[in-house]
PDB file of N, CA, C and O in Angstrom:
ATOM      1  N   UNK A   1       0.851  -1.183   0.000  1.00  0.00           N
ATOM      2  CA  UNK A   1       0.000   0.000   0.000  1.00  0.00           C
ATOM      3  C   UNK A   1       0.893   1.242   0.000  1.00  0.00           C
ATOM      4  O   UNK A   1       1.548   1.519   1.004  1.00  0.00           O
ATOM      5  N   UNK A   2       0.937   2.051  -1.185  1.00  0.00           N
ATOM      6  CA  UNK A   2       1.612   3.348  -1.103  1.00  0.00           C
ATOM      7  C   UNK A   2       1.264   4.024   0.585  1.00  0.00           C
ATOM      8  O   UNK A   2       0.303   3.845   1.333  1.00  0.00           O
ATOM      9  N   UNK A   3       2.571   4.879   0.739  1.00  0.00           N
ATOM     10  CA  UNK A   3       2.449   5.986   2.081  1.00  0.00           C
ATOM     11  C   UNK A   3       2.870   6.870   1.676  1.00  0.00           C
ATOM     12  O   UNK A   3       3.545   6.904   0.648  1.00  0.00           O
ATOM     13  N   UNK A   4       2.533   7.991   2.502  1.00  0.00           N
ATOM     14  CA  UNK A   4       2.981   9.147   2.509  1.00  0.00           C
ATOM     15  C   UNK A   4       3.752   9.398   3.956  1.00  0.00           C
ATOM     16  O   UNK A   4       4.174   8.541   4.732  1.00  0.00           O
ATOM     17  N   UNK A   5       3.805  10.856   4.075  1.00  0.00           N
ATOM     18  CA  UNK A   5       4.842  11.454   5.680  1.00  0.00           C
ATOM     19  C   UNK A   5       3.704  12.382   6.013  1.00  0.00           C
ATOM     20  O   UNK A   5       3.557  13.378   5.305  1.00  0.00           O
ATOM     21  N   UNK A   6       2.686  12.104   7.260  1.00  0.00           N
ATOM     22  CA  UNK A   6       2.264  13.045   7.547  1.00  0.00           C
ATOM     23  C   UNK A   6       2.203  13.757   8.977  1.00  0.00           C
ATOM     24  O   UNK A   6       1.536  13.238   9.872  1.00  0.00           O
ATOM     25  N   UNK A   7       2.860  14.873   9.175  1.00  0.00           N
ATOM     26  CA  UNK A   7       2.837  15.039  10.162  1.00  0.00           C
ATOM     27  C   UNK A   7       4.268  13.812  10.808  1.00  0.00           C
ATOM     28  O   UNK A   7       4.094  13.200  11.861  1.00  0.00           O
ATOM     29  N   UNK A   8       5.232  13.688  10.199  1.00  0.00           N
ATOM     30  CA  UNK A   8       6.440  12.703  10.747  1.00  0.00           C
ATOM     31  C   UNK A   8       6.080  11.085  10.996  1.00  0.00           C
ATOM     32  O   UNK A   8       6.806  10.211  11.469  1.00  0.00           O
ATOM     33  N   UNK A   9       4.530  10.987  10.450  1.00  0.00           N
ATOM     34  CA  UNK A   9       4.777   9.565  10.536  1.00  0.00           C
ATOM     35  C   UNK A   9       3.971   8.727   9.150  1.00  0.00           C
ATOM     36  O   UNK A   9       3.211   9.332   8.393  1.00  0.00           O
ATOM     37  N   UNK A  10       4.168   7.847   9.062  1.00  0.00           N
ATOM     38  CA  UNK A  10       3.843   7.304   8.262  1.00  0.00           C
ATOM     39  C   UNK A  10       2.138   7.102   7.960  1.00  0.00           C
ATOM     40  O   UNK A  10       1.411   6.821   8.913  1.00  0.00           O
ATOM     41  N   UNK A  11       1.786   7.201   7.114  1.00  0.00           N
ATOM     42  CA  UNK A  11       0.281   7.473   6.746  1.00  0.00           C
ATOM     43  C   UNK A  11      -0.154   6.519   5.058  1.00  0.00           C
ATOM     44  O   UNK A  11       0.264   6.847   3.948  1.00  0.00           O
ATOM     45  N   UNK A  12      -1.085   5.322   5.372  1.00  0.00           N
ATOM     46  CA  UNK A  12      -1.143   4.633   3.826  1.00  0.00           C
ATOM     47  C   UNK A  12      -2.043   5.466   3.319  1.00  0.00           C
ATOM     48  O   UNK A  12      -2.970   6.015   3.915  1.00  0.00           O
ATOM     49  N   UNK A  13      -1.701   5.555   2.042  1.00  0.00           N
ATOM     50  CA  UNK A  13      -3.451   5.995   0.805  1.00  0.00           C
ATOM     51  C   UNK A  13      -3.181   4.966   0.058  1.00  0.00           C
ATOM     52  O   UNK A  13      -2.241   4.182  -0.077  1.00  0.00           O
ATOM     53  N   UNK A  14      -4.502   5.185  -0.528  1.00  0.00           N
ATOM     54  CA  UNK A  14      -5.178   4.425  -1.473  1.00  0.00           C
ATOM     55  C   UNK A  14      -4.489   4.225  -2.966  1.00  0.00           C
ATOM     56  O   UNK A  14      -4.466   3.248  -3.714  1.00  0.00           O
ATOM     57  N   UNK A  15      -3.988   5.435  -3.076  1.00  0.00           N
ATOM     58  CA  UNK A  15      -3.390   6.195  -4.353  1.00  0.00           C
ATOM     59  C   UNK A  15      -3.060   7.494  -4.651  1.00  0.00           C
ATOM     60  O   UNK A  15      -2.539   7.945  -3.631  1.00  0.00           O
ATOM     61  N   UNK A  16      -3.084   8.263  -5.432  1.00  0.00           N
ATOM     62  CA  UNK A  16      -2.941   9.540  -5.305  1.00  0.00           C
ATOM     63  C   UNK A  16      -4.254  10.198  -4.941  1.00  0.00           C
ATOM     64  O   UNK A  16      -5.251   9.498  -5.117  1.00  0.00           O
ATOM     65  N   UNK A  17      -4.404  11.239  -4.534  1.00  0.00           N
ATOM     66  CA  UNK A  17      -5.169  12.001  -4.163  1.00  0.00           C
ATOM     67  C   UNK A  17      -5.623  13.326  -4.143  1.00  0.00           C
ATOM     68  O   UNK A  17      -5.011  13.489  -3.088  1.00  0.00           O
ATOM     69  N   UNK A  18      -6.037  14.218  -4.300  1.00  0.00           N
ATOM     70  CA  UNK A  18      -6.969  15.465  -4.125  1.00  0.00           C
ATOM     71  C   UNK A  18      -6.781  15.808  -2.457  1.00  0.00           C
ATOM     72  O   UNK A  18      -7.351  15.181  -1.564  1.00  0.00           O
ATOM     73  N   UNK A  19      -5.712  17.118  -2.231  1.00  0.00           N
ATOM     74  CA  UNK A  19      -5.736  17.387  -1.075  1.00  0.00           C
ATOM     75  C   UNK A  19      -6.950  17.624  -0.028  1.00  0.00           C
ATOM     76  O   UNK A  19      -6.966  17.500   1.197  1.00  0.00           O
ATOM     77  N   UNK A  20      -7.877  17.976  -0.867  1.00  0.00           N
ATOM     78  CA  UNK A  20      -9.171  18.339  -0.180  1.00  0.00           C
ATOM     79  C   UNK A  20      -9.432  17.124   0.821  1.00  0.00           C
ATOM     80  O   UNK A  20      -9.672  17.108   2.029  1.00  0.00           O
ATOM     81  N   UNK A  21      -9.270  15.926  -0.303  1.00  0.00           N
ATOM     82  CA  UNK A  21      -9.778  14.644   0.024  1.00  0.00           C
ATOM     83  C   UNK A  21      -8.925  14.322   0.914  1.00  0.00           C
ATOM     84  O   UNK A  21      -9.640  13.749   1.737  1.00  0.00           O
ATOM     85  N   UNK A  22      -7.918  14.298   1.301  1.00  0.00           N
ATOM     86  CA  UNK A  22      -6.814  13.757   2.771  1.00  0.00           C
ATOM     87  C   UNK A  22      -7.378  14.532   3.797  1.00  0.00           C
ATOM     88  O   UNK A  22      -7.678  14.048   4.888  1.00  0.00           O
ATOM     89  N   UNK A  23      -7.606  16.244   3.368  1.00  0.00           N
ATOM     90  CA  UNK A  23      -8.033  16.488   4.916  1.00  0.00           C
ATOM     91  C   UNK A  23      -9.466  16.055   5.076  1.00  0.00           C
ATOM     92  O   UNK A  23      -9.665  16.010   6.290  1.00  0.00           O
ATOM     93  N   UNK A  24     -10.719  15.665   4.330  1.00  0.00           N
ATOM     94  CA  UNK A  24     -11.913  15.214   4.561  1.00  0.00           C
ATOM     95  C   UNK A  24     -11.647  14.023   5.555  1.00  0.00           C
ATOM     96  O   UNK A  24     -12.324  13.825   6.564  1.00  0.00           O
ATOM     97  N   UNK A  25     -10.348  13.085   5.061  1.00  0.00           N
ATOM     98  CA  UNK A  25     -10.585  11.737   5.882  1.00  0.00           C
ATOM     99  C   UNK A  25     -10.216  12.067   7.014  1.00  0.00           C
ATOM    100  O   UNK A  25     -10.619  11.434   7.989  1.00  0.00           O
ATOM    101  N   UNK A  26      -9.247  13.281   7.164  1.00  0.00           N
ATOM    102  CA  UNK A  26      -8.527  13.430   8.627  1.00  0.00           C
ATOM    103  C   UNK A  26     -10.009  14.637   9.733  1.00  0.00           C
ATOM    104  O   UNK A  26     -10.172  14.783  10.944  1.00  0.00           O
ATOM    105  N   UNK A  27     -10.600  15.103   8.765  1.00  0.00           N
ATOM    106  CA  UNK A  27     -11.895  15.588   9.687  1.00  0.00           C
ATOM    107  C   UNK A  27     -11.117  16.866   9.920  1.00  0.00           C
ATOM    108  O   UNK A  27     -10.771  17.283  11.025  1.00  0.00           O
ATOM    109  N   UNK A  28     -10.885  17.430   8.769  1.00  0.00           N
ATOM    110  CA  UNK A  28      -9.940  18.376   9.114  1.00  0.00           C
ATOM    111  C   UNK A  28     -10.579  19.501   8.447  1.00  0.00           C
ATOM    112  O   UNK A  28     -10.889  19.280   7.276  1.00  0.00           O
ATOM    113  N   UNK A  29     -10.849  20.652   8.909  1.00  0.00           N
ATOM    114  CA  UNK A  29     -11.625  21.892   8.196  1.00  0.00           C
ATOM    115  C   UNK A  29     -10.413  23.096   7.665  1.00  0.00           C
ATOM    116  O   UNK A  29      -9.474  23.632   8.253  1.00  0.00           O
ATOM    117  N   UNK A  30     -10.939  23.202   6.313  1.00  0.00           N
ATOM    118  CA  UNK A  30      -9.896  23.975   5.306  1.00  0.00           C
ATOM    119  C   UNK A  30      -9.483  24.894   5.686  1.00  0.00           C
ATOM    120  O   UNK A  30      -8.293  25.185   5.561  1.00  0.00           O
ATOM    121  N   UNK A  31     -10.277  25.564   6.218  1.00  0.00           N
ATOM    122  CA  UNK A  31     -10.149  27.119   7.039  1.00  0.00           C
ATOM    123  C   UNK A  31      -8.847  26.996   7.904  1.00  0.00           C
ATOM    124  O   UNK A  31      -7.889  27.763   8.001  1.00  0.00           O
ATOM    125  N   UNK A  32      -9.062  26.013   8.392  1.00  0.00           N
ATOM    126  CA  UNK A  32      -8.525  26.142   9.849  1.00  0.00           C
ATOM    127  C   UNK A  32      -6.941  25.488   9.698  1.00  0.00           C
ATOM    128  O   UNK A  32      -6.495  24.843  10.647  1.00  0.00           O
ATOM    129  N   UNK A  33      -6.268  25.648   8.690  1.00  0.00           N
ATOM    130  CA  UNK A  33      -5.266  24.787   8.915  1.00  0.00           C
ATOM    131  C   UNK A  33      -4.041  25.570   7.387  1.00  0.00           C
ATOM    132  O   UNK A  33      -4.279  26.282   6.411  1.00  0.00           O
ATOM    133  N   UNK A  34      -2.966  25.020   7.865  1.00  0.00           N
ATOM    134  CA  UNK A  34      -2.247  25.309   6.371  1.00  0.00           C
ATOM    135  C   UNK A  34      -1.372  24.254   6.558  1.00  0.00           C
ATOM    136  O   UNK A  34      -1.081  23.672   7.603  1.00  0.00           O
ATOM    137  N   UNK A  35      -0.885  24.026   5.133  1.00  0.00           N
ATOM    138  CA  UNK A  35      -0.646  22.733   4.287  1.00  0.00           C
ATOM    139  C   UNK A  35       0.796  23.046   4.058  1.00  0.00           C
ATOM    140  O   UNK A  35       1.172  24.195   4.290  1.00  0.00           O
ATOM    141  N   UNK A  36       1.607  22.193   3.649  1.00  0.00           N
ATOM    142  CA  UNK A  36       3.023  21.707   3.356  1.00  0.00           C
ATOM    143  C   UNK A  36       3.260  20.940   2.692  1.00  0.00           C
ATOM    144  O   UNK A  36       2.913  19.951   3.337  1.00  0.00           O
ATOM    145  N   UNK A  37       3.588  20.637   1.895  1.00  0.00           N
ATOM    146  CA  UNK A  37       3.616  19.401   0.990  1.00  0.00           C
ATOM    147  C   UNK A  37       5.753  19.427   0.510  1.00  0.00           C
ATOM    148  O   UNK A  37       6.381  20.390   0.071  1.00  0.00           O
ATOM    149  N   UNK A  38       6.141  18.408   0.742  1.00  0.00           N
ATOM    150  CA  UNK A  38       7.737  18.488   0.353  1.00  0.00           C
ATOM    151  C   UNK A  38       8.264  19.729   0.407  1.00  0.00           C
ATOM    152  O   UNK A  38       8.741  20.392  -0.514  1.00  0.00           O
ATOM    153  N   UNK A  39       8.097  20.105   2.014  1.00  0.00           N
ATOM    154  CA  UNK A  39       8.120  22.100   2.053  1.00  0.00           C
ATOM    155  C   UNK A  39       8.044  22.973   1.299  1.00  0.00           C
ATOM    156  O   UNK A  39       8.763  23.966   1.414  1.00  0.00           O
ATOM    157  N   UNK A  40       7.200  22.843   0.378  1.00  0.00           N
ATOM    158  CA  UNK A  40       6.195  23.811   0.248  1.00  0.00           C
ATOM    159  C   UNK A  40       4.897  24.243   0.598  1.00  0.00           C
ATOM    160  O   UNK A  40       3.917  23.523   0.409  1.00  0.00           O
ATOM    161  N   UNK A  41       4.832  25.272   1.053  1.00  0.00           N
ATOM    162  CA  UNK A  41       3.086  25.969   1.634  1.00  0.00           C
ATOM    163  C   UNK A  41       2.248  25.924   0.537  1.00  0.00           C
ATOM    164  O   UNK A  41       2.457  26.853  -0.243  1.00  0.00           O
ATOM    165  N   UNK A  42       1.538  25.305   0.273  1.00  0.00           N
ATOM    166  CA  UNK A  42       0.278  25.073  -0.379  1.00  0.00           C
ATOM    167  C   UNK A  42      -0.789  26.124  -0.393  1.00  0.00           C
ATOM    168  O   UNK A  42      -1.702  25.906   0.404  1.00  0.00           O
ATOM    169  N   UNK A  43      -0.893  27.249  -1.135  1.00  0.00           N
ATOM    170  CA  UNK A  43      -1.471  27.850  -1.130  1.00  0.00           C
ATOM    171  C   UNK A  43      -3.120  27.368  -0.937  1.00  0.00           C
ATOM    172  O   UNK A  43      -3.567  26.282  -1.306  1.00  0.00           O
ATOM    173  N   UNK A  44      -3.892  28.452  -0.269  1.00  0.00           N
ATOM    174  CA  UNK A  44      -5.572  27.423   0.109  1.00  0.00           C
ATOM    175  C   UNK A  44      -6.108  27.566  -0.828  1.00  0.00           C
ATOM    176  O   UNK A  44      -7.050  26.802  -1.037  1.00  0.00           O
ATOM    177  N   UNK A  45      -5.686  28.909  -2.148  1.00  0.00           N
ATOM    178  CA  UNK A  45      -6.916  28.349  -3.273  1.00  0.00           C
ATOM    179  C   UNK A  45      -6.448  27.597  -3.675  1.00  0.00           C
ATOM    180  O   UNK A  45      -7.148  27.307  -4.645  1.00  0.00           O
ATOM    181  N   UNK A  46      -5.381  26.743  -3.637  1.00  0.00           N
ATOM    182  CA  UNK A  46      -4.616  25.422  -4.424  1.00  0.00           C
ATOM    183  C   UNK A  46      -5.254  24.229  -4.224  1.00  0.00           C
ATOM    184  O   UNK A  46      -5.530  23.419  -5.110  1.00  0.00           O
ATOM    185  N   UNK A  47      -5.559  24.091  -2.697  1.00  0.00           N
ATOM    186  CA  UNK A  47      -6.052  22.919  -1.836  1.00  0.00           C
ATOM    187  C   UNK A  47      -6.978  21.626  -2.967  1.00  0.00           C
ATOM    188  O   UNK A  47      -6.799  20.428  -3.185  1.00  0.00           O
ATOM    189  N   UNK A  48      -7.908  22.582  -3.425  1.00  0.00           N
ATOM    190  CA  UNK A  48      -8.614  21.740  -4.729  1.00  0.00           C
ATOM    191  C   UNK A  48      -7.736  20.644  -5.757  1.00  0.00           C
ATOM    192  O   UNK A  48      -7.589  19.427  -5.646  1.00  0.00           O
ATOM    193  N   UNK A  49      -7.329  21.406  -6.578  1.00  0.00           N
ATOM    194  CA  UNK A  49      -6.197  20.519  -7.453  1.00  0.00           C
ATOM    195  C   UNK A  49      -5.059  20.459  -6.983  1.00  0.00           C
ATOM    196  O   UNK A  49      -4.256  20.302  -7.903  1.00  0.00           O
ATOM    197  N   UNK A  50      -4.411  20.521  -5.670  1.00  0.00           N
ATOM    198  CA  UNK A  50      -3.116  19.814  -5.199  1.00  0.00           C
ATOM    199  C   UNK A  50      -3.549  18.262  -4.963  1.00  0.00           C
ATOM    200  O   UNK A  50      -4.595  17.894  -4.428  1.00  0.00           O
ATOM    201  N   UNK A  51      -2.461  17.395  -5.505  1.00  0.00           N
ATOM    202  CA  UNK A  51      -2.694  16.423  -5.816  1.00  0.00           C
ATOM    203  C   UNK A  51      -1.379  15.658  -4.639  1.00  0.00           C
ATOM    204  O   UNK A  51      -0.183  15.904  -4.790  1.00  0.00           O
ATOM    205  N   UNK A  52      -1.774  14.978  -3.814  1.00  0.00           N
ATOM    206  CA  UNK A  52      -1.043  14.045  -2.633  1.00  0.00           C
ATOM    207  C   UNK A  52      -0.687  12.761  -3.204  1.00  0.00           C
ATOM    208  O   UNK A  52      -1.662  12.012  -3.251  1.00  0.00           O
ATOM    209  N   UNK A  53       0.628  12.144  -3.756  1.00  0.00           N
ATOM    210  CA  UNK A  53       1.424  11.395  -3.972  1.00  0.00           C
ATOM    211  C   UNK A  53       2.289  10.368  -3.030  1.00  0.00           C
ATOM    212  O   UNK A  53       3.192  10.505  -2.205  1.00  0.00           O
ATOM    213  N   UNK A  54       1.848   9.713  -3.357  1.00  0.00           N
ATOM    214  CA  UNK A  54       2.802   8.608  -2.176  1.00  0.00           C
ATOM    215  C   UNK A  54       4.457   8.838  -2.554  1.00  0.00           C
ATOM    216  O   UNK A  54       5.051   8.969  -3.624  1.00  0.00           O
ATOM    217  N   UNK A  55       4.870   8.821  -1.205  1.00  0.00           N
ATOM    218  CA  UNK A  55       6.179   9.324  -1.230  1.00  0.00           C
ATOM    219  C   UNK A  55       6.360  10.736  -0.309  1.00  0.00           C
ATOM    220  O   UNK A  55       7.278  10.992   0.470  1.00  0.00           O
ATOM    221  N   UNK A  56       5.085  11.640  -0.681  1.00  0.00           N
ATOM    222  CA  UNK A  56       4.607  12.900  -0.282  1.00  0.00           C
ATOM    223  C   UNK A  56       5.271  13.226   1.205  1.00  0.00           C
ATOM    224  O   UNK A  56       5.160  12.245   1.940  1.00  0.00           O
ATOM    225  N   UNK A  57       5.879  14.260   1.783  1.00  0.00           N
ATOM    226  CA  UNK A  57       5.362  14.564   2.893  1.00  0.00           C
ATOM    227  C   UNK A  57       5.140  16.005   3.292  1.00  0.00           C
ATOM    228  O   UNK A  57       5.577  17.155   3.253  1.00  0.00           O
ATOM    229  N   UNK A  58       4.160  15.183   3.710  1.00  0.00           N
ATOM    230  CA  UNK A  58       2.783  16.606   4.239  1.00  0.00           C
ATOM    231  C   UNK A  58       2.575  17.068   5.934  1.00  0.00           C
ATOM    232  O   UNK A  58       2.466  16.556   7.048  1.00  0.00           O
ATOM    233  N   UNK A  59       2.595  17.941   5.492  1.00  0.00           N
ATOM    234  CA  UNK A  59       2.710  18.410   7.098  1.00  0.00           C
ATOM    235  C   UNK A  59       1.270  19.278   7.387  1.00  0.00           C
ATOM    236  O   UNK A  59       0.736  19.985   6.532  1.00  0.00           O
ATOM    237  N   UNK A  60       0.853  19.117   8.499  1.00  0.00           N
ATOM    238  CA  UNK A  60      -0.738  19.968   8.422  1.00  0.00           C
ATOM    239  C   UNK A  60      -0.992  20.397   9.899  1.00  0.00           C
ATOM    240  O   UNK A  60      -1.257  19.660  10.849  1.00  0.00           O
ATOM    241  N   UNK A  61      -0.881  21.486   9.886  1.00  0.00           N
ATOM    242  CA  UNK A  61      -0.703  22.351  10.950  1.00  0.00           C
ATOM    243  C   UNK A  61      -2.185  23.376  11.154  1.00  0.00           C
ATOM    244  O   UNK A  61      -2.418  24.371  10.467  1.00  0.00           O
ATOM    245  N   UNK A  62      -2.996  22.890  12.169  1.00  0.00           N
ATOM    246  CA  UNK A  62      -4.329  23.486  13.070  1.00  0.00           C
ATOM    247  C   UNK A  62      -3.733  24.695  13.742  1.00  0.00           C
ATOM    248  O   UNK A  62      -2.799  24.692  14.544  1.00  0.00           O
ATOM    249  N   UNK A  63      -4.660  26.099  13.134  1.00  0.00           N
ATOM    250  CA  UNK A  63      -5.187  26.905  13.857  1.00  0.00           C
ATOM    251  C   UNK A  63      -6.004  26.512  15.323  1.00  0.00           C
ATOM    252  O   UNK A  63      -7.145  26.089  15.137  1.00  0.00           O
ATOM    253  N   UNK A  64      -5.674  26.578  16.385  1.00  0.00           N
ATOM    254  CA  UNK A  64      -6.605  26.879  17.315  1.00  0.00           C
ATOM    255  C   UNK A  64      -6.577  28.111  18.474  1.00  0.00           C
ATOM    256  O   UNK A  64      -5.749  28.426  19.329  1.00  0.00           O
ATOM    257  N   UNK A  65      -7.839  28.627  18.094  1.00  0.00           N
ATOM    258  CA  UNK A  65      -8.164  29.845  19.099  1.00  0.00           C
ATOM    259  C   UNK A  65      -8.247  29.765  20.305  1.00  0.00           C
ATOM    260  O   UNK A  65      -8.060  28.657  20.807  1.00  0.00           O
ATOM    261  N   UNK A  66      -8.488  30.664  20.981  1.00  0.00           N
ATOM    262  CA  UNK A  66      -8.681  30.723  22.663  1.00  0.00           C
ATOM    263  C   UNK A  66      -8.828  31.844  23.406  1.00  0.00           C
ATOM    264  O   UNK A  66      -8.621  32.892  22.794  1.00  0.00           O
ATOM    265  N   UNK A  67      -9.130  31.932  24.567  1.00  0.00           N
ATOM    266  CA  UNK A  67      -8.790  33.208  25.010  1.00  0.00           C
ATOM    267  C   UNK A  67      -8.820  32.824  26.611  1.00  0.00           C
ATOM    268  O   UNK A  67      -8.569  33.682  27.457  1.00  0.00           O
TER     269      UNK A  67
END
């Protein structure tokens, strides 16, 4: 089963993928987060057609608020 690097550990997909679609499985909201892919920042209007490759590593880093 292809993997990727996410977040420093190992992560299987299916195949390649539609970034949208990795953070859907991870329950992950678009807004709230920015993307890395083989260090590069992934721009968010990109998120759509960036395409996640096994081999990939992705790093995905949550906004969270507080006060």
């Amino acid at each position: 089963m292809p993997t990727i690097t996410l977040n420093g550990d190992p992560y299987a997909i299916d195949g390649d993928l539609r970034l949208v679609t990795l953070l859907e499985h991870l329950n992950t909201r678009q807004g709230r987060v920015a993307v890395e892919i083989n260090r590069e920042i992934v721009p968010k209007a990109s998120y759509p057609a960036t395409i996640v490759k096994a081999g990939d590593n992705v790093e995905i880093i949550n906004f969270v608020g507080g006060g």
